[in-house]
C-alpha positions in Angstrom: 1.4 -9.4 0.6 0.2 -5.9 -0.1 2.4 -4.0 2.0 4.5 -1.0 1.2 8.4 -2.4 1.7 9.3 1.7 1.8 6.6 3.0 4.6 5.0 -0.5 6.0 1.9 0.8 5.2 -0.9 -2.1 5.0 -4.5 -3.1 5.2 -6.7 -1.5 8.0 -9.7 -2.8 9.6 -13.1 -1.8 10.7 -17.1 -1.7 10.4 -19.4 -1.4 8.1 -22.3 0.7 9.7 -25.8 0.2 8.0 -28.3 2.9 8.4 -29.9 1.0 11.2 -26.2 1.0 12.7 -25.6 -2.7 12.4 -22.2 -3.4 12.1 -20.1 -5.8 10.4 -16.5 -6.3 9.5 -14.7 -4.6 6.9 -11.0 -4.3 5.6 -9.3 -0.8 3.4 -6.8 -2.0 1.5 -4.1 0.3 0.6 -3.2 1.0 -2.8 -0.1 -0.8 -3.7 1.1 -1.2 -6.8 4.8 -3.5 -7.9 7.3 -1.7 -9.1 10.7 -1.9 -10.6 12.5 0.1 -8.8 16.4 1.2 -8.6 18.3 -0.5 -5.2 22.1 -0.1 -4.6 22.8 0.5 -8.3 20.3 -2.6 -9.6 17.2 -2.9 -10.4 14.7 -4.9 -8.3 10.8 -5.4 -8.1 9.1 -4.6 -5.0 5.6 -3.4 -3.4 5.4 0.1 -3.2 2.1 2.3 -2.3 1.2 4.8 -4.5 2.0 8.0 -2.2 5.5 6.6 -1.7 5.8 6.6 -5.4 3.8 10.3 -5.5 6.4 11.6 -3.2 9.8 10.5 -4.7 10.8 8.1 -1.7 11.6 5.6 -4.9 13.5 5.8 -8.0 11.8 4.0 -10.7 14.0 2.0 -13.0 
């Protein structure tokens, strides 16, 4: 579900490193908020990351 429908952007994995450098699994998830948005004239809700929204790529409605 959270992905940006403008840039694809998603979740990203990795590790955890403790300060004994064990490792275990860990997710970023990106910051992505739903939006009403202006498509083709109407308006319509989507998922849209916040830099996409910073940057202008979508109208707001």
């Amino acid at each position: 579900m959270a992905v940006c429908a403008i840039c694809g952007k998603g979740a990203h994995f990795g590790n955890n490193v403790s300060h004994s450098h064990r490792r275990s699994n860990r997710m970023w998830k990106s910051n992505i908020k739903r939006v009403t948005c202006k498509v083709n004239g109407s308006n319509q809700k989507m998922y849209v990351c916040t830099s996409c929204l910073r940057s202008g790529k979508v109208e707001r409605a």
